[in-house]
py3Dmol code that shows the C-alpha trace and the ligand (Angstrom):
import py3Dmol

protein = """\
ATOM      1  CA  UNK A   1      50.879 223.847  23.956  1.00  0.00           C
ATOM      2  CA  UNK A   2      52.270 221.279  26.319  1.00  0.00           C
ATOM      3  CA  UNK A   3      49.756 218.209  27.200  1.00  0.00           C
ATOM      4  CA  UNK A   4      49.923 216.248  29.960  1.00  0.00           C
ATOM      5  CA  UNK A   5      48.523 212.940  30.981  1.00  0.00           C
ATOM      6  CA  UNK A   6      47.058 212.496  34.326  1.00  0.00           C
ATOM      7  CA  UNK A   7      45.598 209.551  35.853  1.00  0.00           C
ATOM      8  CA  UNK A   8      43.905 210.095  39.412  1.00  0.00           C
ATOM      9  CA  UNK A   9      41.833 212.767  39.224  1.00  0.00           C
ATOM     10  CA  UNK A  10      37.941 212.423  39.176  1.00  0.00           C
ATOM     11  CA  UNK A  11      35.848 213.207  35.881  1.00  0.00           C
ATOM     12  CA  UNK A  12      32.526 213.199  37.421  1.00  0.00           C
ATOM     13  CA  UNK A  13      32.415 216.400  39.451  1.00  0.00           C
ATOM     14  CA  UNK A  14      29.541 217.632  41.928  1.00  0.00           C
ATOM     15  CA  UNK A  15      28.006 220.652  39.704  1.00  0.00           C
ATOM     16  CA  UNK A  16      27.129 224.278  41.577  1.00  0.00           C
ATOM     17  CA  UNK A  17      24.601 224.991  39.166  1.00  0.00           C
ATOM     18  CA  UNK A  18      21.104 224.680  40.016  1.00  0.00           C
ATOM     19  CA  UNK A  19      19.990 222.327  37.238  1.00  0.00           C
ATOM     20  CA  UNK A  20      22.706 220.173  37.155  1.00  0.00           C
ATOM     21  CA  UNK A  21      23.806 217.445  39.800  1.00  0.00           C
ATOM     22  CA  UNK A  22      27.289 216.917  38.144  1.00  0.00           C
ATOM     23  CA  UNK A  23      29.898 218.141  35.563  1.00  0.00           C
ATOM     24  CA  UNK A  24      32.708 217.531  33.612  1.00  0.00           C
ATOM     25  CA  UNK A  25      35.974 219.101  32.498  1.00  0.00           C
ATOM     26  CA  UNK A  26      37.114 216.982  29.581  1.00  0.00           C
ATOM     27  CA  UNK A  27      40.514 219.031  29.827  1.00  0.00           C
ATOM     28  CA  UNK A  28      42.256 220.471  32.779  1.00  0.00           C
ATOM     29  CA  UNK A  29      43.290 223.979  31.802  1.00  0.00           C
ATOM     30  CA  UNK A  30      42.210 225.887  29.129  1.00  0.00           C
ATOM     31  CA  UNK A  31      44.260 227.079  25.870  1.00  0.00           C
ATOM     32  CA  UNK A  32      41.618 230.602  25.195  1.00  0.00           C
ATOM     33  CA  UNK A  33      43.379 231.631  28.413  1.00  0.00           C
ATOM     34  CA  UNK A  34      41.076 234.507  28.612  1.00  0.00           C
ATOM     35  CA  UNK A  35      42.605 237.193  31.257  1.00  0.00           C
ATOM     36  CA  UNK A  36      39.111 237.818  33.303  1.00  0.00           C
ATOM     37  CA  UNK A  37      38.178 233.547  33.498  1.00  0.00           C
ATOM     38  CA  UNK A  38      37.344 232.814  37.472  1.00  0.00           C
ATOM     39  CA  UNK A  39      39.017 229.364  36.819  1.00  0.00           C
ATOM     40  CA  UNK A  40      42.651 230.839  36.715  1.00  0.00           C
ATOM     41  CA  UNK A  41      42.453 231.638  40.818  1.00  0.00           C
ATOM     42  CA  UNK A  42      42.555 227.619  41.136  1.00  0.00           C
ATOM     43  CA  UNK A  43      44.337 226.442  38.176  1.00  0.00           C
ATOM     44  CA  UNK A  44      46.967 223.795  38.639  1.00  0.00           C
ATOM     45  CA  UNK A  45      48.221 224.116  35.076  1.00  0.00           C
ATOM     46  CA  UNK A  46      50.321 227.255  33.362  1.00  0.00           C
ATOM     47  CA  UNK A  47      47.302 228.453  31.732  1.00  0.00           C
ATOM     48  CA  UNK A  48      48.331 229.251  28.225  1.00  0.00           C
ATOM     49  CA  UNK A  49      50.804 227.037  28.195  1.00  0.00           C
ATOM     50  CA  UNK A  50      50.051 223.395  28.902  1.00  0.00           C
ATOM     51  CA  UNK A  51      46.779 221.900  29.685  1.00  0.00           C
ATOM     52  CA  UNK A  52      46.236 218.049  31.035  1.00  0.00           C
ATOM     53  CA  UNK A  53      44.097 215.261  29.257  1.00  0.00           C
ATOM     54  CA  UNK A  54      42.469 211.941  31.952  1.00  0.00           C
ATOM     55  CA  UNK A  55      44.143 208.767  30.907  1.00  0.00           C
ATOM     56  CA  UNK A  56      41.951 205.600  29.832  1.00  0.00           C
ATOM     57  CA  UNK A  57      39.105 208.554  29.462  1.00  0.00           C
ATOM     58  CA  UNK A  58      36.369 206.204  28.099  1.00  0.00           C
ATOM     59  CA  UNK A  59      36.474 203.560  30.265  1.00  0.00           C
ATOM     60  CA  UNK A  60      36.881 205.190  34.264  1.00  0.00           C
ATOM     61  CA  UNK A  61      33.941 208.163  32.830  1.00  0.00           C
ATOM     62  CA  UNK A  62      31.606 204.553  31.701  1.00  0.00           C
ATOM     63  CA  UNK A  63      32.347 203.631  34.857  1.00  0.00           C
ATOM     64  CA  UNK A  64      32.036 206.746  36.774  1.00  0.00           C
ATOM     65  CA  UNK A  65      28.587 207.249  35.415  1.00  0.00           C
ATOM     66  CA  UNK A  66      27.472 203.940  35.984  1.00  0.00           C
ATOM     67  CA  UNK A  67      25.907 203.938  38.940  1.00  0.00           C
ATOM     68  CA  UNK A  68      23.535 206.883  38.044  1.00  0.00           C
ATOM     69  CA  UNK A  69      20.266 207.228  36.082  1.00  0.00           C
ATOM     70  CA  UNK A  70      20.151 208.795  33.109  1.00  0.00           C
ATOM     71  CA  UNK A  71      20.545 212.930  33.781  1.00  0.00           C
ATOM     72  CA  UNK A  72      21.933 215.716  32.011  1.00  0.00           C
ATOM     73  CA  UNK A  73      25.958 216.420  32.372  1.00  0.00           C
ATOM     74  CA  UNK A  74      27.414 219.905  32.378  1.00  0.00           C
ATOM     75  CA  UNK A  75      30.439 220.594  30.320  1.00  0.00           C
ATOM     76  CA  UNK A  76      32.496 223.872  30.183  1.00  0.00           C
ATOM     77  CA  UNK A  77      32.420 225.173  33.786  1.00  0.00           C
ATOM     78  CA  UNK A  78      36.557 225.489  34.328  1.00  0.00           C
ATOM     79  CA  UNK A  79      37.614 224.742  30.811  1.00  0.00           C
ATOM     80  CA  UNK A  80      36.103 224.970  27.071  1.00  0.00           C
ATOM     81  CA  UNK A  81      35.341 221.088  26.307  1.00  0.00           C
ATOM     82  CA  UNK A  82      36.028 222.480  22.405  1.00  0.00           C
ATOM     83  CA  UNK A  83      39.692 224.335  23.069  1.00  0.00           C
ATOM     84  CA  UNK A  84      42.169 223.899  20.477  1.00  0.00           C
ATOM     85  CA  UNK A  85      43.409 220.279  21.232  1.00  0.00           C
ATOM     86  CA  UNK A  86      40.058 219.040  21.156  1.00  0.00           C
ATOM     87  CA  UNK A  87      40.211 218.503  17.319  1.00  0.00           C
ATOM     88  CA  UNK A  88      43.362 216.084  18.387  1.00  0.00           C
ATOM     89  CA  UNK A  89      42.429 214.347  21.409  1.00  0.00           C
ATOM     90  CA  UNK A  90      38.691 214.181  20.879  1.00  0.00           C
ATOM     91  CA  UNK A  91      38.059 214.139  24.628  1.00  0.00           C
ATOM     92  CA  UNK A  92      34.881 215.834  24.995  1.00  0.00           C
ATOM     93  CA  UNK A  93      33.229 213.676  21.638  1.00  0.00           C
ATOM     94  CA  UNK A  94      34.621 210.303  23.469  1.00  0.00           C
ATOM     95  CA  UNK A  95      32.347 211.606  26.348  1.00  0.00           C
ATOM     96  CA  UNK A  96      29.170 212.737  24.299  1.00  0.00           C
ATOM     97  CA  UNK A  97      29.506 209.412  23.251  1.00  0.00           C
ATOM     98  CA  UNK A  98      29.639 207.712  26.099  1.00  0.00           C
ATOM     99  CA  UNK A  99      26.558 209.777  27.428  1.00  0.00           C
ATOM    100  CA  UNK A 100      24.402 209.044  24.351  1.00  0.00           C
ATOM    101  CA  UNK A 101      25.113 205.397  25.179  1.00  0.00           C
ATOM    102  CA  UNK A 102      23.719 205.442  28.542  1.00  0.00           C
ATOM    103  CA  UNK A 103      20.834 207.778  27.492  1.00  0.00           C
ATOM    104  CA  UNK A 104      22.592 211.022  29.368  1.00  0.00           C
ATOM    105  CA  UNK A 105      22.087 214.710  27.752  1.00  0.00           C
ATOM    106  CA  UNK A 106      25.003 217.237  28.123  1.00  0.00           C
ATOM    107  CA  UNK A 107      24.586 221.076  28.416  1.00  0.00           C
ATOM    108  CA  UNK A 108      27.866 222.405  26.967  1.00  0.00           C
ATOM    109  CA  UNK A 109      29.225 226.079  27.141  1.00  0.00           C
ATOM    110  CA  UNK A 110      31.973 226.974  24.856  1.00  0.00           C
ATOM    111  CA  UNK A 111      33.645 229.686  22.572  1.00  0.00           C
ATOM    112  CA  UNK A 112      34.734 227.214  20.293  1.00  0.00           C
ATOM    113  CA  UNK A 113      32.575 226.303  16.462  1.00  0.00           C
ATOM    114  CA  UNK A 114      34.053 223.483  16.830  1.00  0.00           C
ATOM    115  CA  UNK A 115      31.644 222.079  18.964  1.00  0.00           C
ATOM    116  CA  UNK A 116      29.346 222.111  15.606  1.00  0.00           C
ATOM    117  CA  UNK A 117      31.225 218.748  14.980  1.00  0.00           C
ATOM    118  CA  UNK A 118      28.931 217.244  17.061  1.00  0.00           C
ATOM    119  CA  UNK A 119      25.862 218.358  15.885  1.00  0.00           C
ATOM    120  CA  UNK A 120      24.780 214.541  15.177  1.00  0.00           C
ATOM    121  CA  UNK A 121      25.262 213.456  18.579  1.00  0.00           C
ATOM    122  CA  UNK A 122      23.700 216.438  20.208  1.00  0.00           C
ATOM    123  CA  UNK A 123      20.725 215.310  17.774  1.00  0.00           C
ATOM    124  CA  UNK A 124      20.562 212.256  19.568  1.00  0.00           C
ATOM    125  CA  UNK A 125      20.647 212.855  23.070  1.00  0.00           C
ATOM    126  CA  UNK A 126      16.888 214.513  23.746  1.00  0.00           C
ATOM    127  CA  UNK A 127      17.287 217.712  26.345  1.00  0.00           C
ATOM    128  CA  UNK A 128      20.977 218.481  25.358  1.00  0.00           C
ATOM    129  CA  UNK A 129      21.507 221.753  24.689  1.00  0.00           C
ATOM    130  CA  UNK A 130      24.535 224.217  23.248  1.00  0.00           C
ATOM    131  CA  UNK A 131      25.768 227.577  24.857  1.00  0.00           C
ATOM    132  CA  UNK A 132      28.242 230.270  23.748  1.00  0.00           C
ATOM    133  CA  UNK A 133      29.264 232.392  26.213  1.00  0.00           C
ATOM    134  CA  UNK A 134      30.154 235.941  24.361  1.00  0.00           C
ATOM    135  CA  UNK A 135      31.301 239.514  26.427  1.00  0.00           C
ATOM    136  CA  UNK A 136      32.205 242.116  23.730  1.00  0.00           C
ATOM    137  CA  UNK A 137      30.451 243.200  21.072  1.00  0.00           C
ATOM    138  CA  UNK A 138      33.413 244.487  18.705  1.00  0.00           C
ATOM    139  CA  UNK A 139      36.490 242.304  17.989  1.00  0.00           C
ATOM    140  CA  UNK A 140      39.339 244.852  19.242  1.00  0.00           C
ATOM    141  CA  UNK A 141      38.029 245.014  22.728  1.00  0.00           C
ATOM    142  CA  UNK A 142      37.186 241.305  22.477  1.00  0.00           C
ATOM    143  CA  UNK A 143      40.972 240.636  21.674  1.00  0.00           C
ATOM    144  CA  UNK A 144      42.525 243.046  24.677  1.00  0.00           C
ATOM    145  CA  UNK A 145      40.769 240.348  27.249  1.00  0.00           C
ATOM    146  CA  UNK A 146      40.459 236.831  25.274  1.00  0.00           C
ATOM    147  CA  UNK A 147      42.735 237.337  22.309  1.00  0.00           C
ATOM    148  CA  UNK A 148      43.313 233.140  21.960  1.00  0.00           C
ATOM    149  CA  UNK A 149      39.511 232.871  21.575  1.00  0.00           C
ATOM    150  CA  UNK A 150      37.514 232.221  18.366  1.00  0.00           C
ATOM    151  CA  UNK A 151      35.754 235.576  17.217  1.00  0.00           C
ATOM    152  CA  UNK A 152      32.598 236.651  17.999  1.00  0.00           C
ATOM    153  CA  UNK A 153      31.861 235.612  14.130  1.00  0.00           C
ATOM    154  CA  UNK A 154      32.887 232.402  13.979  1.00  0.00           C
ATOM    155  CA  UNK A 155      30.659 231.346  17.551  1.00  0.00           C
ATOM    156  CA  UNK A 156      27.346 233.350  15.912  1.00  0.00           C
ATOM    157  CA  UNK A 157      28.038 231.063  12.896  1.00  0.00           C
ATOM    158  CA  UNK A 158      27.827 228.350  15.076  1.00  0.00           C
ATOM    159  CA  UNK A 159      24.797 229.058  17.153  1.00  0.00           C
ATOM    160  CA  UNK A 160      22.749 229.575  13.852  1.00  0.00           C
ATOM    161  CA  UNK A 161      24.486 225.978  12.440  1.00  0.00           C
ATOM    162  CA  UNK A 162      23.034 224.466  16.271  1.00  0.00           C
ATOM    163  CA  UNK A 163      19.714 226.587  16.114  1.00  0.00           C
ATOM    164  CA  UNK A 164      18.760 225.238  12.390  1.00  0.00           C
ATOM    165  CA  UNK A 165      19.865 222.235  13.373  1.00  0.00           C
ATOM    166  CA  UNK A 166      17.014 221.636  15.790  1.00  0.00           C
ATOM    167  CA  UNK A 167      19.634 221.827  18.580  1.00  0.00           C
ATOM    168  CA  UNK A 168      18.287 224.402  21.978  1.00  0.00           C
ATOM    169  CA  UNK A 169      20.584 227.050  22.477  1.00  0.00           C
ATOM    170  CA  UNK A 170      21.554 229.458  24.673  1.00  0.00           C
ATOM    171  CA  UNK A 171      24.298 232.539  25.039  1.00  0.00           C
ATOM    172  CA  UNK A 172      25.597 233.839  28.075  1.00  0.00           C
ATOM    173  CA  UNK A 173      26.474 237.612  28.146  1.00  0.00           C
ATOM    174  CA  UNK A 174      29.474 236.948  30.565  1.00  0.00           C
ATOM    175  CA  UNK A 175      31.163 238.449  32.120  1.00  0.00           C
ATOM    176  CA  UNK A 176      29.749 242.015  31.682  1.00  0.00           C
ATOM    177  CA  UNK A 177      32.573 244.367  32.146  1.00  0.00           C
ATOM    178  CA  UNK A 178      31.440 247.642  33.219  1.00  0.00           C
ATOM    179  CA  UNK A 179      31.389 250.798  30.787  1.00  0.00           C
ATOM    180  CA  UNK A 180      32.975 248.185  28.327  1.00  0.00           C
ATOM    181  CA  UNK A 181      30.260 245.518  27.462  1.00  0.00           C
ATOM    182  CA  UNK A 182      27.251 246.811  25.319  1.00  0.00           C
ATOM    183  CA  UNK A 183      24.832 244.716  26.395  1.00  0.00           C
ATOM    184  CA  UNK A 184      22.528 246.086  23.896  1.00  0.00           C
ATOM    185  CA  UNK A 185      24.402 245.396  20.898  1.00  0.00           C
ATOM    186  CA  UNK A 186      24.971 241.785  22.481  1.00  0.00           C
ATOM    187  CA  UNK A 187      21.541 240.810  22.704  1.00  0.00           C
ATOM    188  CA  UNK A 188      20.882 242.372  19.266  1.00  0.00           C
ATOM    189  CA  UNK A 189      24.041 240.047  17.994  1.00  0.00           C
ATOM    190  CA  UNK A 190      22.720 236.612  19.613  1.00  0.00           C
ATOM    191  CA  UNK A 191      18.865 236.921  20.288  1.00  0.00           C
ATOM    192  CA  UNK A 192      17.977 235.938  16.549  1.00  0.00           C
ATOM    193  CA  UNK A 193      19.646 232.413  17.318  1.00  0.00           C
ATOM    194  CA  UNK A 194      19.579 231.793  21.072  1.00  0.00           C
ATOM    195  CA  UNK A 195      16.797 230.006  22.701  1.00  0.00           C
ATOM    196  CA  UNK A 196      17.785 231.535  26.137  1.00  0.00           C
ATOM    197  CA  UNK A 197      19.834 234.533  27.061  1.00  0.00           C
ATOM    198  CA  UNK A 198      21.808 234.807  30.248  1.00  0.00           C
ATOM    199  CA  UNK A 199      23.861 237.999  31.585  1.00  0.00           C
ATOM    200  CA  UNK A 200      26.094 237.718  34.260  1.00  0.00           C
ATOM    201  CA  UNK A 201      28.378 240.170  35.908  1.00  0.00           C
ATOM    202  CA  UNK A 202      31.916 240.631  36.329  1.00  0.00           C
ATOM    203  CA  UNK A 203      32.178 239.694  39.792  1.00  0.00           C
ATOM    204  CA  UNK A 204      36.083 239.791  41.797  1.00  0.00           C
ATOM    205  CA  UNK A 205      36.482 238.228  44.865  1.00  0.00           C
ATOM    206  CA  UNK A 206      40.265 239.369  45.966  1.00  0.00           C
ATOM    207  CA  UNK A 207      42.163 242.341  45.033  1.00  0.00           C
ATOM    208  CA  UNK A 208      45.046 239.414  44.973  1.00  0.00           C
ATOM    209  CA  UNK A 209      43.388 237.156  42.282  1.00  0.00           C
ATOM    210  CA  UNK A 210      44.608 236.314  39.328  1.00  0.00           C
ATOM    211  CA  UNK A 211      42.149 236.778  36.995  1.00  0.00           C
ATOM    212  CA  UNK A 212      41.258 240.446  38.794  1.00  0.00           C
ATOM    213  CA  UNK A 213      45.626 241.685  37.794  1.00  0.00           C
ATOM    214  CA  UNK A 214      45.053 240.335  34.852  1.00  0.00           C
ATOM    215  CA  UNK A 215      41.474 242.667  34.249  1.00  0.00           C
ATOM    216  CA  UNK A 216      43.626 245.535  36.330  1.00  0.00           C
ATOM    217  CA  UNK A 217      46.129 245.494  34.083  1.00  0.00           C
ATOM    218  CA  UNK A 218      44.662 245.943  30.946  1.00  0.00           C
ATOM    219  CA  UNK A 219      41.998 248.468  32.039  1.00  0.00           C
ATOM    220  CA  UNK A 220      44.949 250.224  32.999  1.00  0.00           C
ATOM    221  CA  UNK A 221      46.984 249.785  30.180  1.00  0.00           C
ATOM    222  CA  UNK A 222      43.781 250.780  27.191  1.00  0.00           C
ATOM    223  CA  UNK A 223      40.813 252.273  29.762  1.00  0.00           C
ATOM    224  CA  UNK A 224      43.220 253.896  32.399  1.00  0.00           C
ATOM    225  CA  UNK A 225      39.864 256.004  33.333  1.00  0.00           C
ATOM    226  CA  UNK A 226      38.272 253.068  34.573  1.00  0.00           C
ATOM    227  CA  UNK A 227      40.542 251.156  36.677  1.00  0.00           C
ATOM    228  CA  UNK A 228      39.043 253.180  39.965  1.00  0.00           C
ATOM    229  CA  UNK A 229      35.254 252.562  39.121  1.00  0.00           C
ATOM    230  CA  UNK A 230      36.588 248.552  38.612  1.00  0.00           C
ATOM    231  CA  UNK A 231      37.870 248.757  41.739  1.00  0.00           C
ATOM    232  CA  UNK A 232      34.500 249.742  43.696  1.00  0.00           C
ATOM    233  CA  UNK A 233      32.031 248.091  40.963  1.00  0.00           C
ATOM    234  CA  UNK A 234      33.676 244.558  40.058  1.00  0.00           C
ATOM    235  CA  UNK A 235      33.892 243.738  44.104  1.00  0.00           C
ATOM    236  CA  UNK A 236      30.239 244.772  44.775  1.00  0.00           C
ATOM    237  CA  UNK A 237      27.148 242.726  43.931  1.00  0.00           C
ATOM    238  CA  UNK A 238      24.989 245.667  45.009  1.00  0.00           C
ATOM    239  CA  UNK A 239      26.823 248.536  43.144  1.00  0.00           C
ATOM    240  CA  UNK A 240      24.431 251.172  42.121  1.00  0.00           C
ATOM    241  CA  UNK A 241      25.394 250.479  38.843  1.00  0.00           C
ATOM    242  CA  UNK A 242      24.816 246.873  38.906  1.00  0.00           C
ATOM    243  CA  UNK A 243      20.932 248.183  39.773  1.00  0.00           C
ATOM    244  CA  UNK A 244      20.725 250.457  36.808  1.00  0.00           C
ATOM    245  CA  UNK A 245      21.848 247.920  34.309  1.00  0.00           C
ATOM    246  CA  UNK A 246      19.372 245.042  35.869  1.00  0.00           C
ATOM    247  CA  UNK A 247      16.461 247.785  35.567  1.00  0.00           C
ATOM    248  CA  UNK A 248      17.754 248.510  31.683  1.00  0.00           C
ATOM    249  CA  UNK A 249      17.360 244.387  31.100  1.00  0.00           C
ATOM    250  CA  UNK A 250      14.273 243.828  32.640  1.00  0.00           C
ATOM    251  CA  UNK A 251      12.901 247.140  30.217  1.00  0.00           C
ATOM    252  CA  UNK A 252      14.955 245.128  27.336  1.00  0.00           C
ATOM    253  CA  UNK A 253      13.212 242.029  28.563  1.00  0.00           C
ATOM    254  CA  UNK A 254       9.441 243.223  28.534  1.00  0.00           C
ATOM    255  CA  UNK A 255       9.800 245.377  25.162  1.00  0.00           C
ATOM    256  CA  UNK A 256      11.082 242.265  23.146  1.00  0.00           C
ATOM    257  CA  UNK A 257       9.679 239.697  24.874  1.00  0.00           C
ATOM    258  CA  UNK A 258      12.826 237.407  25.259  1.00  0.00           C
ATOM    259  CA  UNK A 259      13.778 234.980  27.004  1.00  0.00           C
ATOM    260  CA  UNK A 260      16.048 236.609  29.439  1.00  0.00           C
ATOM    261  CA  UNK A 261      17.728 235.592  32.509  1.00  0.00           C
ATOM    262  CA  UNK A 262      19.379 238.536  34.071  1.00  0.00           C
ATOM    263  CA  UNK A 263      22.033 237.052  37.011  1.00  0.00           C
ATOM    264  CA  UNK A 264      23.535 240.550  37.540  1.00  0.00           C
TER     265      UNK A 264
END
"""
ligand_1 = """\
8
SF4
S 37.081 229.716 27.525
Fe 36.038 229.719 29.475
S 37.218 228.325 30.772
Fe 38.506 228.841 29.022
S 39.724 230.559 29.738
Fe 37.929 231.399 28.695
S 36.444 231.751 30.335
Fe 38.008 230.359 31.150
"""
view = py3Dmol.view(width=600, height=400)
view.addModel(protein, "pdb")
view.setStyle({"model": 0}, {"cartoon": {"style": "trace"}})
view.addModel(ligand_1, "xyz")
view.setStyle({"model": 1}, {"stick": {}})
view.zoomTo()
view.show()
């Protein structure tokens, strides 16, 4: 893995999601390089290949930050802040610790049980909270779409390490690919140690995206008998099957009372 150093760009970021006023991407690029990740239509690095780390990280985030009360920072939305070269460069700790100084919380998504490192400064940043986001339930199909992420094993370990640790935590079923992902079976996986459940879809944007040839190519390369129902269901957010799999949820949802959030 080549890394970088780069010096201009921004690490306080306006954040989309509702919650959250900002985020943060403590690396640019991503080494799990997983072939259906949104993030690759905008990348600026060779995903796979090289990733970039902010120079004199500590001090321009401190100062960054400075100007705004204490809120809570979301980490993981265009790159996992526990990749690979995290247990070298230490990026996203450095800014966990900068945020418990100031009093800030962090919501972090990952794939990574690495981020268990940090269990003792999640413990000391009230309203923080710990995500795994998780799509397959069995590791061969898991490995055709995100083959340089941890296993489904090792980020369950870690959810129950965060959950007995006192830590909130959350999974997000995402993305669900259709005829693929058994929801089901996912829920049945995570629910024991996840304090919130989210599902999203797999949702395409342009035939010409990256992250969509990448999907194309291995559905039809191991599930040639799906590429054409991809095709009409991935680009749709009202696809009749889109419906029926909301309606399954919210039966899922009532029988076993969970705490559910069904974005499909
Ligand atoms: S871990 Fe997340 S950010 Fe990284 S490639 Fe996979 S989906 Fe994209």
């Amino acid at each position: 893995m080549k890394v970088n150093r780069c010096s201009r760009r921004k690490i306080l970021n306006p954040c989309s999601l509702e919650m959250h006023n900002y985020q943060i991407d403590t690396y640019i690029g991503c080494e799990h390089f997983c072939h259906y990740c949104y993030a690759l239509n905008k990348a600026e690095t060779n995903w796979g290949k090289e990733i970039f780390i902010h120079e004199n990280f500590v001090e321009r985030l401190t100062e960054e930050i400075s100007s705004l009360d204490s809120e809570d920072i979301y980490m993981g939305m265009n790159s996992d802040p526990y990749q690979p070269s995290e247990r070298i460069f230490k990026q996203t700790r450095k800014a966990l610790e900068v945020f418990a100084k100031r009093g800030f919380s962090a919501s972090v998504l990952t794939k990574s049980g690495l981020v268990t490192r940090d269990i003792d400064l999640f413990a000391k940043m009230p309203g923080s909270s710990v995500g795994f986001s998780i799509a397959f339930q069995d590791e061969r199909t898991r490995q055709l779409f995100e083959k340089n992420a941890p296993s489904n094993k090792e980020r369950i370990e870690a959810l129950k390490r965060l959950k007995s640790a006192g830590i909130p935590t959350y999974t997000l079923i995402c993305p669900v690919m259709p005829f693929i992902t058994d929801i089901e079976s996912v829920i049945e996986l995570v629910a024991p140690y996840s304090d919130t459940i989210w599902v999203y879809k797999l949702h395409m944007e342009s035939e010409n995206d990256k992250n969509w040839l990448n999907v194309k190519s291995i559905l039809d390369r191991h599930f040639p008998e799906l590429t054409e129902q991809y095709q009409k269901i991935a680009f749709s957010k009202n696809h009749p099957y889109w419906k029926e799999i909301r309606h399954k949820l919210e039966e899922i949802k009532s029988k076993k009372c969970l705490n559910l959030k069904i974005e499909l």
